[in-house]
C-alpha positions as CSV (number, residue, x, y, z in Angstrom):
1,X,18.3,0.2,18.7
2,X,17.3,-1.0,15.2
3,X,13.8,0.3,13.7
4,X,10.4,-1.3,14.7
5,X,8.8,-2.0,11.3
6,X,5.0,-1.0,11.0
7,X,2.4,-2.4,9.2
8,X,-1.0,-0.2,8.3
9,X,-4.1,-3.0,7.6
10,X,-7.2,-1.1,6.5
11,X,-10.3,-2.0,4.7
12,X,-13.6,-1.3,5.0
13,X,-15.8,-2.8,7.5
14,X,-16.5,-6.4,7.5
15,X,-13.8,-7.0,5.0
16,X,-12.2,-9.4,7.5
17,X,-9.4,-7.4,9.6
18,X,-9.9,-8.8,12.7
19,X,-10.0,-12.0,11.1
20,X,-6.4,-11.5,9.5
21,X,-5.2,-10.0,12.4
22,X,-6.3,-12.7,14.9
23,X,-5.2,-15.4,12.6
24,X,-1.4,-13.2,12.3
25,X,-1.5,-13.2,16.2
26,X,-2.1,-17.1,16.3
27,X,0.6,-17.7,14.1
28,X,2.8,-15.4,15.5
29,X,5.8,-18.1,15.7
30,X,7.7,-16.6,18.2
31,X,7.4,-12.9,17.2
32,X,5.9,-10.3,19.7
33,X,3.8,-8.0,17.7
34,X,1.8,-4.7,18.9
35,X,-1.3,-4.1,18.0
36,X,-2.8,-0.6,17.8
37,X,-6.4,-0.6,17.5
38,X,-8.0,3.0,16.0
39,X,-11.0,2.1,17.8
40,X,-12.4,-1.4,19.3
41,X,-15.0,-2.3,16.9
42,X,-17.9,-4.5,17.3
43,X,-15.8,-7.1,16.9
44,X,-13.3,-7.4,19.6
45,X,-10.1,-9.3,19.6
46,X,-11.0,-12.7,21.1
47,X,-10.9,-12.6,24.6
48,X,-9.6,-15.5,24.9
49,X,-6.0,-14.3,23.8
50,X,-6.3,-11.4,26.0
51,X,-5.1,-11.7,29.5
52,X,-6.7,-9.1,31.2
53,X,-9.7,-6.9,30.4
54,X,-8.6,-3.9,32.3
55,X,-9.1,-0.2,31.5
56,X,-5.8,-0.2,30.5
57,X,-4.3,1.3,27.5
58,X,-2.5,-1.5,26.7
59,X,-3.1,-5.0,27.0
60,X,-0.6,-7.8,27.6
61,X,-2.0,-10.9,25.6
62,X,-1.2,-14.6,26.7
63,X,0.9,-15.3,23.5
64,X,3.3,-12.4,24.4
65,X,1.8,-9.7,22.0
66,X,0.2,-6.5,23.3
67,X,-2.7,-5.1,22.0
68,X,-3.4,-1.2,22.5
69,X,-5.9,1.7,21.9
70,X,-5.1,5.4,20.4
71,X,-5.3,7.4,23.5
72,X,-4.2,10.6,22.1
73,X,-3.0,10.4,18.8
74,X,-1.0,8.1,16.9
75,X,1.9,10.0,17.7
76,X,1.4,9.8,21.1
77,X,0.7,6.1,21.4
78,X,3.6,5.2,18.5
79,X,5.9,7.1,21.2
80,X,4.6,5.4,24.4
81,X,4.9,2.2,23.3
82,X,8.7,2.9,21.5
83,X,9.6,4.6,25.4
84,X,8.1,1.4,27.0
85,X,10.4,-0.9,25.0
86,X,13.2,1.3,25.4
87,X,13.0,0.9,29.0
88,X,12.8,-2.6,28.7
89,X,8.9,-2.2,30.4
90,X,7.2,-4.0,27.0
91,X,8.8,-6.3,24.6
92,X,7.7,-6.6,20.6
93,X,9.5,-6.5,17.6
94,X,7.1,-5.0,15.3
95,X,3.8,-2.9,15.1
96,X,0.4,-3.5,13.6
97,X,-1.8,-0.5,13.0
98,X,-5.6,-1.6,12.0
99,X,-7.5,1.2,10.9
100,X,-11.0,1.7,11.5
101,X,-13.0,0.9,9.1
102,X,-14.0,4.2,6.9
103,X,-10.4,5.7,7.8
104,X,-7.9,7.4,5.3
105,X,-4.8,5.5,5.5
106,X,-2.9,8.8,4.2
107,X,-2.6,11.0,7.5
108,X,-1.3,7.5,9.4
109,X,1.3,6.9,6.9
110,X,2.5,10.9,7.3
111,X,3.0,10.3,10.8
112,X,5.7,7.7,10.3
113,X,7.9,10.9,7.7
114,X,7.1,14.0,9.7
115,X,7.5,13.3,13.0
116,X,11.0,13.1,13.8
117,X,10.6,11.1,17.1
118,X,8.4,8.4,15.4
119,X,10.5,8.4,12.2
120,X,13.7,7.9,15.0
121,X,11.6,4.6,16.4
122,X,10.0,3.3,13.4
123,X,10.1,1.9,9.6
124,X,7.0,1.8,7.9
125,X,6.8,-1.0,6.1
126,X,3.5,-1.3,4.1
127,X,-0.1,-0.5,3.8
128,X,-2.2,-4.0,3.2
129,X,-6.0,-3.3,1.8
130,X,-8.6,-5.6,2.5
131,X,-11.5,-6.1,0.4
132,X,-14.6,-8.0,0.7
133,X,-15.4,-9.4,-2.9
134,X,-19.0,-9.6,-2.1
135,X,-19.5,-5.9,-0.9
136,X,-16.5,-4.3,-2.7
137,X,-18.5,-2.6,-5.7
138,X,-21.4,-0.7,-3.7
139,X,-18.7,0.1,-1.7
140,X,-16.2,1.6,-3.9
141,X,-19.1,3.1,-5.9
142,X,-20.5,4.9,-3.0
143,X,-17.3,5.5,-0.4
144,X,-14.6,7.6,-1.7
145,X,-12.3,6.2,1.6
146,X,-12.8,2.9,0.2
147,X,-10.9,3.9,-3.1
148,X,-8.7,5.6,-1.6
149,X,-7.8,2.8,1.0
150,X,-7.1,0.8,-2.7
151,X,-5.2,3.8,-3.9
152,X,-2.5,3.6,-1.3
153,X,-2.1,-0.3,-0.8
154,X,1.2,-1.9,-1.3
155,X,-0.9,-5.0,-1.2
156,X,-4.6,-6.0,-1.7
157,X,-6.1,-9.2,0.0
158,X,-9.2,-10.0,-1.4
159,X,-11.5,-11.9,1.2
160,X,-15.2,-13.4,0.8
161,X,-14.5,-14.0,-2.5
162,X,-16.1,-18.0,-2.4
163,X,-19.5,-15.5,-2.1
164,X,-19.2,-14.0,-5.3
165,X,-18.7,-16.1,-9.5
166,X,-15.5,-15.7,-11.2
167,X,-16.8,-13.7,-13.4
168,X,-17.6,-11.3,-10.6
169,X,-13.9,-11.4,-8.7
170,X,-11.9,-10.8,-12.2
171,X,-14.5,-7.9,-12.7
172,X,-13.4,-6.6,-9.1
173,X,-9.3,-7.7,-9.9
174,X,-9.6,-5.6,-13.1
175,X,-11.5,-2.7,-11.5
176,X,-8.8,-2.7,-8.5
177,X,-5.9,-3.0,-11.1
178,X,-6.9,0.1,-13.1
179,X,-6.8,1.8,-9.1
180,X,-3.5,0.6,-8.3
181,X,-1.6,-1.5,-10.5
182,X,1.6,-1.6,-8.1
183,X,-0.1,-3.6,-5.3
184,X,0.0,-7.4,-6.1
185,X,-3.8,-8.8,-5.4
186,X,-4.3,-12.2,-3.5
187,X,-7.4,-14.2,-2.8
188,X,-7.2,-15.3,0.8
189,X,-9.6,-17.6,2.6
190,X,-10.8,-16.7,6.2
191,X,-7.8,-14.5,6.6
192,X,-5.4,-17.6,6.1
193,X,-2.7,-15.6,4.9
194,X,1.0,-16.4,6.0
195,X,3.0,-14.6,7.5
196,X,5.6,-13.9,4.9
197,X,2.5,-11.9,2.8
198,X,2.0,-9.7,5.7
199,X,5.6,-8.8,6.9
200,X,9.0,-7.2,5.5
201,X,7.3,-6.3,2.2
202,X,9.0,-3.1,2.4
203,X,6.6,-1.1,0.4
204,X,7.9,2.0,1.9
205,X,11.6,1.1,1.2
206,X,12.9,3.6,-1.2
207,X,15.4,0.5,-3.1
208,X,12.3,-1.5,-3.9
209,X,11.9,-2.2,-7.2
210,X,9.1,-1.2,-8.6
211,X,6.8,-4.1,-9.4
212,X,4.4,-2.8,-12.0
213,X,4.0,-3.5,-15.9
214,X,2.9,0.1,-17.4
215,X,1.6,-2.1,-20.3
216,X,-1.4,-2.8,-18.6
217,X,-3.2,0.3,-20.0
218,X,-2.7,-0.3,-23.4
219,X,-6.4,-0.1,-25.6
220,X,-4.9,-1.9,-28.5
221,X,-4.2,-5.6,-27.8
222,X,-6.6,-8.1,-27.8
223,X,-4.0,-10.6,-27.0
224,X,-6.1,-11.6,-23.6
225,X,-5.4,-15.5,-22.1
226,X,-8.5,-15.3,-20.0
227,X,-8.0,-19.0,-18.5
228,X,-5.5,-18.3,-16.0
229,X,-7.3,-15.9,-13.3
230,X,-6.2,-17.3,-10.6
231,X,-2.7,-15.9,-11.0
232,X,-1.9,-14.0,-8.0
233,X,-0.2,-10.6,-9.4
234,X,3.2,-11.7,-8.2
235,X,6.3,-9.6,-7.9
236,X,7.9,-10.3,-10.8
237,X,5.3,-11.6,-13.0
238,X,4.8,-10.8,-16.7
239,X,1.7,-12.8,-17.5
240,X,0.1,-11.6,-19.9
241,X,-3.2,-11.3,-17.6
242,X,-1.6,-8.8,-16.2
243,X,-1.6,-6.1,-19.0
244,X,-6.2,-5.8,-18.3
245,X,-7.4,-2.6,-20.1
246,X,-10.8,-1.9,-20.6
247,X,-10.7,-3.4,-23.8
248,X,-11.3,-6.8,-22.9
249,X,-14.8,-7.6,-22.6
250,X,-15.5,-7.3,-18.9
251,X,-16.9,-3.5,-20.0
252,X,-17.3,-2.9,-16.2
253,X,-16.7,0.8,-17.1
254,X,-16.8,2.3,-13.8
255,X,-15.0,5.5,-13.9
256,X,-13.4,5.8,-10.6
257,X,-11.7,9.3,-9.5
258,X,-9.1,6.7,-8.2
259,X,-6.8,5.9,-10.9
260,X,-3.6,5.6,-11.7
261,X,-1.1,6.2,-14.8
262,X,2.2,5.7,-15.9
263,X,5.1,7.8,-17.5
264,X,8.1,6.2,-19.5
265,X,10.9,7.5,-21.2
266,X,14.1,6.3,-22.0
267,X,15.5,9.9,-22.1
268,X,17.2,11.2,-19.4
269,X,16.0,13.9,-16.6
270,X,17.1,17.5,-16.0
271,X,17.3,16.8,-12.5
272,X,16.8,20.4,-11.3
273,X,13.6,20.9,-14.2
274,X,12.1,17.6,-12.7
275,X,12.2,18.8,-8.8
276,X,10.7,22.3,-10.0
277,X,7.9,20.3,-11.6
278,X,7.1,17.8,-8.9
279,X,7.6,20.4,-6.4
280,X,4.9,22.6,-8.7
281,X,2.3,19.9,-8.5
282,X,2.6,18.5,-4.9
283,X,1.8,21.9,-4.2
284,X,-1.5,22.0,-6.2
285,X,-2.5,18.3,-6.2
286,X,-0.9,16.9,-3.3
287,X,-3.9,16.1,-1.5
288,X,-5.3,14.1,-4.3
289,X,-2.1,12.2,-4.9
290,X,-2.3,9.2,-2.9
291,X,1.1,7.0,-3.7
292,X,3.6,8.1,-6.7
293,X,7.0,5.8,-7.4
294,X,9.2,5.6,-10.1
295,X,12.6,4.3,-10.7
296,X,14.3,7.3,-12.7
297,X,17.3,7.5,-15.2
298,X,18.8,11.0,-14.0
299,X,21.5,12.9,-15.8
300,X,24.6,12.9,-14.8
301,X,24.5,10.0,-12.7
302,X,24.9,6.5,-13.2
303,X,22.7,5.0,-11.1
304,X,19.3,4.2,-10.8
305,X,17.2,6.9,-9.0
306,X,14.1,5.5,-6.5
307,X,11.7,8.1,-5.9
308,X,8.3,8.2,-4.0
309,X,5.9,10.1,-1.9
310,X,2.7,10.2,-0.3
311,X,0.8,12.7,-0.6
312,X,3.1,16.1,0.1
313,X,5.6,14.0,1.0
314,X,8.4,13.2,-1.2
315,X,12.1,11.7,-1.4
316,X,14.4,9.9,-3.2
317,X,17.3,7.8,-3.2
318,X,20.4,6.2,-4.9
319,X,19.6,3.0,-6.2
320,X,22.3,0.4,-7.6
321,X,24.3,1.5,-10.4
322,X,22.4,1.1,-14.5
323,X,24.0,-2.5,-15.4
324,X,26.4,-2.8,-18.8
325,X,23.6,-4.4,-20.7
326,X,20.5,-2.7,-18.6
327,X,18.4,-0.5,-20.9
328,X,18.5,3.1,-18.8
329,X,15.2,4.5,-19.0
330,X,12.5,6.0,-16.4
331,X,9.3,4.2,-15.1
332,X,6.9,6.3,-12.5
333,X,3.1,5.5,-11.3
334,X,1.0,7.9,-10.2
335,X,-2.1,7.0,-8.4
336,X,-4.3,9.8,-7.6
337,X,-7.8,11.0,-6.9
338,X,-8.7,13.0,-10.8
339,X,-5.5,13.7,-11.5
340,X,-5.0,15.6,-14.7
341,X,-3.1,13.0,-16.4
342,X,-2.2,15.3,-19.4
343,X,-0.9,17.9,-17.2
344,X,1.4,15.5,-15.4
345,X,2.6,13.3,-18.5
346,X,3.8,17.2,-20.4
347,X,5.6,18.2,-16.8
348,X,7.4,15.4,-16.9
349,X,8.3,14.8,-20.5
350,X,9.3,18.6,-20.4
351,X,11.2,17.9,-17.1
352,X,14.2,15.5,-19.9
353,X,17.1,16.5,-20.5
């Protein structure tokens, strides 16, 4: 049986998950989709999708999804529901995990590596943030899960935003770049989002390529096209908008302990010196180190190495092989809660060949 790809959608409360979700559900076109709540909330999924309101676990909904509560633990539920389709008892193609609303999307994500019999049923396939432009700022001022839910996104949805000025939303795009420049940001109305922005991102998937212009910190250029902020932070975008630093006017210095950096070099790496060092610091920091990813140029092999982790949890791959005219160096991002950027930059640059 092929994988069952999983989504994780957290945010913080009122940022418009049930909203998204219920709009994913209407739209479902044919797909059969599980929906594991972390807790009810306040606001329910409509009833009027829902067939029964039963004291069930799980719920069979009239447009052929199932919705479902964490009994147990994740674990538990993850492996009820992959038995159930196994047996042929419940039938859906993919699972969506909504988070409650002050929840740490790290531990969930784990529970997709370590546990062999949900790794043996399921792909995770990204982490989608969303954020309520109106609220966003006391919240990420005063909420260290709310950065944290930033720091691990693969993608950010921005809702509410029609409640807050431009000026105010490219403040909030800047501020949420600086956390997490690998997760393209879009502005979505109402939770219209399709379907293709929620599904089969592969955010997880170790080949990805890894979307992020490292330029984006740089203090120096001034160079700054500030008409075209509307630009969704696309895959494979090199807008100039995209390089924000802090050196550009909005002066919105909030120093958040989530942050994220990058490391380049177009020297090779001492394989055995880098997993010494990266072993080293997981060890120390991995708590605090939310998502790390980089597309490596290793010695000794000619192809393209993808590595990532999440929190103590690390691995890497073979990507495709360094093209005739490709320029061979390595990219990584780190994005981490006060990470000693200095400390990680020297490991690495003293992890070369």
């Amino acid at each position: 049986m092929s994988l069952i790809p999983a989504t994780i959608l957290t945010g913080f409360l009122g940022s418009g998950k049930t909203t998204l979700l219920k709009r994913v559900l209407a739209e479902a076109h044919g797909q059969k989709i599980a929906i594991i709540e972390n807790e009810f909330g306040e606001e329910n999924i409509d009833s009027d999708i829902l067939v029964t309101d039963t004291k069930e676990q799980i719920i069979q909904m009239s447009n052929g999804c199932i919705c479902c509560t964490i009994r147990e633990d994740l674990r538990s539920t993850l492996s009820d529901l992959a038995e159930k389709k196994r047996k042929g008892e419940l039938d859906f193609e993919r699972v969506v995990i909504e988070t409650t609303g002050v929840a740490d999307p790290g531990p969930v994500a784990q529970t997709f590596f370590m546990d062999d019999d949900v790794a043996e049923s399921y792909l995770l396939d990204s982490i989608l943030t969303l954020v309520d432009a109106k609220h966003a700022n006391s919240q990420l001022n005063d909420r260290q899960e709310a950065r944290r839910q930033i720091g691990f996104a693969d993608r950010i949805f921005i809702s509410k935003s029609e409640l807050v000025t431009t000026a105010e939303l490219d403040a909030l795009k800047h501020r949420l770049l600086h956390m997490n420049p690998r997760a393209p940001q879009q502005t979505v109305h109402f939770g219209e989002v399709a379907l293709a922005e929620v599904f089969d991102l592969r955010g997880f998937n170790l080949n990805a390529k890894l979307d992020i212009d490292p330029d984006f910190l740089k203090e120096d250029d001034h160079d700054h096209h500030h008409h075209d902020h509307d630009h969704v932070h696309g895959e494979h975008c090199d807008h100039p908008s995209h390089q924000h630093h802090h050196a550009h006017g909005h002066h919105h210095h909030v120093d958040d302990d989530v942050k994220s950096f990058v490391f380049k070099s177009d020297r090779p790496f001492d394989a055995a010196k880098l997993e010494d060092f990266l072993g080293a610091v997981v060890n120390i920091y991995g708590p605090r180190m939310l998502r790390y990813k980089g597309v490596l140029y290793m010695h000794g092999t000619e192809r393209k190495v993808i590595f990532q982790g999440v929190h103590q949890l690390m691995g890497s791959d073979l990507g495709s092989p360094w093209l005739a005219n490709e320029k061979k160096c390595s990219k990584m991002v780190f994005i981490g809660i006060d990470l000693p950027k200095d400390i990680f930059l020297q490991g690495m640059e003293q992890s070369l060949v």
